[in-house]
N, CA, C and O atoms as a GROMACS GRO file, in nm:
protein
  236
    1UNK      N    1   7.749   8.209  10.550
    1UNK     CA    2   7.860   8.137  10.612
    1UNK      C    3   7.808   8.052  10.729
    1UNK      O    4   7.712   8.084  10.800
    2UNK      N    5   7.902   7.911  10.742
    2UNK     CA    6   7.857   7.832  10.824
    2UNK      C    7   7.890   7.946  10.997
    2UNK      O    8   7.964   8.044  11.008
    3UNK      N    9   7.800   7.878  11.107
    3UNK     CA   10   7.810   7.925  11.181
    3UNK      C   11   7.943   7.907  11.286
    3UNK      O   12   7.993   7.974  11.377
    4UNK      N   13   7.972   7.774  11.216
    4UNK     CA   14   8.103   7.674  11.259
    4UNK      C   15   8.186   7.628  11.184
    4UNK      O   16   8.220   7.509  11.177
    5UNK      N   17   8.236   7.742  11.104
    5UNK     CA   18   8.317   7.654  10.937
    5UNK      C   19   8.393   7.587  10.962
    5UNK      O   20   8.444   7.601  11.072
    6UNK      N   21   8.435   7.492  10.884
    6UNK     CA   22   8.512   7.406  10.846
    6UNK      C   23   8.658   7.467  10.831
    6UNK      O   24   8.689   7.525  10.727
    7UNK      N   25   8.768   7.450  10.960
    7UNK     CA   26   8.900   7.488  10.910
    7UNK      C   27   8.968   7.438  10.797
    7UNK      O   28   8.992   7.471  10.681
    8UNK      N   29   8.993   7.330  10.886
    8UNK     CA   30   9.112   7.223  10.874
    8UNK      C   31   9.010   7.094  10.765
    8UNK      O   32   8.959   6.998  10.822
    9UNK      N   33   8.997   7.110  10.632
    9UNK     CA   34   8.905   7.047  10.524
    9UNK      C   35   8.998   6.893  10.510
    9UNK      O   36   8.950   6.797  10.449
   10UNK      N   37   9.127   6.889  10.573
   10UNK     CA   38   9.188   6.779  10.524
   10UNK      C   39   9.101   6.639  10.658
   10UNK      O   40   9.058   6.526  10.636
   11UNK      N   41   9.108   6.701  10.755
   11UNK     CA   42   9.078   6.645  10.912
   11UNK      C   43   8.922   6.669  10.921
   11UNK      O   44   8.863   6.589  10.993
   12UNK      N   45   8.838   6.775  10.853
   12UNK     CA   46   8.710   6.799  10.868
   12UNK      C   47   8.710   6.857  10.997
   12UNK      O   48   8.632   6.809  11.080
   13UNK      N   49   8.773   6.940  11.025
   13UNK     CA   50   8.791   7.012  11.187
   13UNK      C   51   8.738   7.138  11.188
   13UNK      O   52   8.803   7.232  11.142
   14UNK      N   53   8.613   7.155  11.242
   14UNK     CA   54   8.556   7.310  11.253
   14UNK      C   55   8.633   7.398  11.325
   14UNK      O   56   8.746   7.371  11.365
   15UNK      N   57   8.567   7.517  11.346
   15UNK     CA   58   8.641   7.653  11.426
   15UNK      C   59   8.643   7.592  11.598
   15UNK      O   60   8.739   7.577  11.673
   16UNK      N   61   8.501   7.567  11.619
   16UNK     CA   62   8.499   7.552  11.749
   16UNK      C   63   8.623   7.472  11.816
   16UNK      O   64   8.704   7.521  11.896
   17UNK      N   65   8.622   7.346  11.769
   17UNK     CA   66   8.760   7.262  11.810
   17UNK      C   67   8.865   7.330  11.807
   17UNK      O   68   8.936   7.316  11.907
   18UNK      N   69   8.913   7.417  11.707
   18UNK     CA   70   9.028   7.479  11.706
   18UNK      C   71   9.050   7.531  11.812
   18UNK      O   72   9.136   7.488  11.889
   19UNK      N   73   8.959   7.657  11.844
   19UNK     CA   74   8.957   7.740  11.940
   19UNK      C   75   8.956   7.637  12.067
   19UNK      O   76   9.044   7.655  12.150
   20UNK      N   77   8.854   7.521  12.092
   20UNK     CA   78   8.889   7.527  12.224
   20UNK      C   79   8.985   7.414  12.316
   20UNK      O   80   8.983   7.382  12.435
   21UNK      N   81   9.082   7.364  12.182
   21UNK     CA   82   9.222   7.306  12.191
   21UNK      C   83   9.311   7.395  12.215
   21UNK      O   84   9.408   7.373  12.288
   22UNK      N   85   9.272   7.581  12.117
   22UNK     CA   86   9.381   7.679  12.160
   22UNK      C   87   9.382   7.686  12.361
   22UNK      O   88   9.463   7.665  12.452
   23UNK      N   89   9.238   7.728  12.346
   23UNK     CA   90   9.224   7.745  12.485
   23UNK      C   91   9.241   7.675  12.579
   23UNK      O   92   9.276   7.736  12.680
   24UNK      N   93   9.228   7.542  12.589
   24UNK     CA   94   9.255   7.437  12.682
   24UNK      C   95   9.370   7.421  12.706
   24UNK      O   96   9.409   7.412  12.823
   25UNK      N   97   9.478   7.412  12.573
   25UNK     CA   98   9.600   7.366  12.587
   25UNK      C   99   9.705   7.485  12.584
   25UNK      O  100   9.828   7.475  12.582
   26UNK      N  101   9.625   7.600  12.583
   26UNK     CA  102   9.718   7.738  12.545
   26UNK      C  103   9.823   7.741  12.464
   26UNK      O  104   9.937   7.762  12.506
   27UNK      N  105   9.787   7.718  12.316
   27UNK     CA  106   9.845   7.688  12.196
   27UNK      C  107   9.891   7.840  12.157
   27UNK      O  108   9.824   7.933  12.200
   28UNK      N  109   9.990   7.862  12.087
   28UNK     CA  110  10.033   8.003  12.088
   28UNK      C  111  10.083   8.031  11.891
   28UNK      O  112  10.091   8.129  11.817
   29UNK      N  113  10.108   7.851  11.874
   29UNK     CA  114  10.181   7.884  11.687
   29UNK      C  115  10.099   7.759  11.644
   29UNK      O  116  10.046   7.671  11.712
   30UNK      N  117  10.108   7.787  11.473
   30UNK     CA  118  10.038   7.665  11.420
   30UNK      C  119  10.045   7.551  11.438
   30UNK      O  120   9.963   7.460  11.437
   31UNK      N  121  10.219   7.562  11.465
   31UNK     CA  122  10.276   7.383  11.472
   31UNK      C  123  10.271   7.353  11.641
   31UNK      O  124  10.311   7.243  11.681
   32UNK      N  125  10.238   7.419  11.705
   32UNK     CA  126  10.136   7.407  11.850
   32UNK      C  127  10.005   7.309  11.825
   32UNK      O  128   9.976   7.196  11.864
   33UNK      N  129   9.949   7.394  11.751
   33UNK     CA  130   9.786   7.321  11.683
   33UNK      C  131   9.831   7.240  11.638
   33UNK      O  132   9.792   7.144  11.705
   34UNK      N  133   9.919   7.189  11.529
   34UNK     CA  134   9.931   7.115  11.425
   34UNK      C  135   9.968   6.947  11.528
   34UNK      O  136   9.929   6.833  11.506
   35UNK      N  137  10.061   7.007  11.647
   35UNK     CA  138  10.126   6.872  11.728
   35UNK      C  139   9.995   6.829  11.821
   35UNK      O  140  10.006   6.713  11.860
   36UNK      N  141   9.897   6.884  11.857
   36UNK     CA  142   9.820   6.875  11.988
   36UNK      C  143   9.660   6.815  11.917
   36UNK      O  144   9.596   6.718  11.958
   37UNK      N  145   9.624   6.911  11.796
   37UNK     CA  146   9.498   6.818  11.713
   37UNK      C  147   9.515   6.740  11.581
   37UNK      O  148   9.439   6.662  11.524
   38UNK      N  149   9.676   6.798  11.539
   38UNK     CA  150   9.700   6.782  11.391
   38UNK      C  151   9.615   6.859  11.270
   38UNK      O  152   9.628   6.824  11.153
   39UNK      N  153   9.519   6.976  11.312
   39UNK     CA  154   9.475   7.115  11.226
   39UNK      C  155   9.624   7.126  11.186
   39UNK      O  156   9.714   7.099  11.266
   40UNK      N  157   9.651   7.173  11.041
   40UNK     CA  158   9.699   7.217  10.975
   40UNK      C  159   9.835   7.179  10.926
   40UNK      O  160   9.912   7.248  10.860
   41UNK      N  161   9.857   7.024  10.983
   41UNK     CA  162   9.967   6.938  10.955
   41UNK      C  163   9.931   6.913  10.830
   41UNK      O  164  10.033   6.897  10.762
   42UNK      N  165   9.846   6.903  10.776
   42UNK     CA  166   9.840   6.771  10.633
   42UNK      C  167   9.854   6.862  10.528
   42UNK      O  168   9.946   6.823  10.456
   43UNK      N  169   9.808   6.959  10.489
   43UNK     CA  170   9.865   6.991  10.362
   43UNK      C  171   9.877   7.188  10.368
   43UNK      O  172   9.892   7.258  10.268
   44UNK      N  173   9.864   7.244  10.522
   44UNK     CA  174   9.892   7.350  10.529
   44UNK      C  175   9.797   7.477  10.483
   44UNK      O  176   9.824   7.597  10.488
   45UNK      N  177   9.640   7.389  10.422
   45UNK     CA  178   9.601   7.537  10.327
   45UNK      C  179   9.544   7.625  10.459
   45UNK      O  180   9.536   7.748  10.460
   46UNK      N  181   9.500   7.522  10.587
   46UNK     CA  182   9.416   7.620  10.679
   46UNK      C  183   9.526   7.717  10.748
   46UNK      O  184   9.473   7.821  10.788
   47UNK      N  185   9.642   7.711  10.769
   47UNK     CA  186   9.755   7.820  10.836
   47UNK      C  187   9.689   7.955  10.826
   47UNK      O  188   9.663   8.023  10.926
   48UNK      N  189   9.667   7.984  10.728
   48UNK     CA  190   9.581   8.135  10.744
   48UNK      C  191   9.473   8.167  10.862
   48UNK      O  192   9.450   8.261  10.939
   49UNK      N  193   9.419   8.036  10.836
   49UNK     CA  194   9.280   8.055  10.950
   49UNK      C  195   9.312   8.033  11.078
   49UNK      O  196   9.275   8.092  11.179
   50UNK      N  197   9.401   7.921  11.061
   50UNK     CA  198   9.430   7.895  11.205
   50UNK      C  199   9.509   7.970  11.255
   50UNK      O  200   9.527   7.923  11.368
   51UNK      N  201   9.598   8.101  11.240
   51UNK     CA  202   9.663   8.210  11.250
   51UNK      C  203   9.554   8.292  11.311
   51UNK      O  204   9.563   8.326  11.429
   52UNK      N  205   9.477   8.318  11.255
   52UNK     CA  206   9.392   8.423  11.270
   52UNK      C  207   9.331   8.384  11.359
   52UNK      O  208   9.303   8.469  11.444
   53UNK      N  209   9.284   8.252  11.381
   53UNK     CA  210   9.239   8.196  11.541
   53UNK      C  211   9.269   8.194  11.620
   53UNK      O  212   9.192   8.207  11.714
   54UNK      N  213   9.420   8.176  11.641
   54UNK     CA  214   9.595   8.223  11.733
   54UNK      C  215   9.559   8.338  11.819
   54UNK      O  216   9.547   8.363  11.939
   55UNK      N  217   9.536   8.435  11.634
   55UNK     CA  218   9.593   8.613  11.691
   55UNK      C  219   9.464   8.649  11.760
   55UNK      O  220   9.489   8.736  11.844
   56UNK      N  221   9.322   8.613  11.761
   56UNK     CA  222   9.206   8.643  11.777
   56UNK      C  223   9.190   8.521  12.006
   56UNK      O  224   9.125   8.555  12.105
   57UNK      N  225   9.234   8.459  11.997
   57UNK     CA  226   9.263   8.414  12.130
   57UNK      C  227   9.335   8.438  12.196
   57UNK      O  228   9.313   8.448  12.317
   58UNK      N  229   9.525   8.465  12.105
   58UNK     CA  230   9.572   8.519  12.245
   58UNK      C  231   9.575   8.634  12.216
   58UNK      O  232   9.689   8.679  12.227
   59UNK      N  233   9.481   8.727  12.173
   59UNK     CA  234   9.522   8.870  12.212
   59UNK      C  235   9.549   8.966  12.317
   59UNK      O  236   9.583   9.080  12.289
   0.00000   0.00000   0.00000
């Protein structure tokens, strides 16, 4: 596995960005992410991951 996978395959948006848009902007739901980088607006398959990126930051 990449060390930085690829979430968001529609945008080409790795983990790192995700995470540190969660963190910067203290993103809390997908459509948080989805309005602030657009991860997981376009066709929805990353929601799983980006969930799990959510539950794994704001824990």
């Amino acid at each position: 596995m990449a060390e930085d996978p690829v979430i968001c395959t529609c945008l080409d948006m790795c983990k790192s960005e995700i995470v540190a848009a969660v963190r910067e902007q203290k993103l809390k739901t997908i459509e948080e992410v989805g309005d602030a980088i657009e991860a997981g607006a376009v066709c929805g398959s990353c929601h799983d991951d980006i969930q799990e990126i959510l539950d794994e930051e704001n824990a």
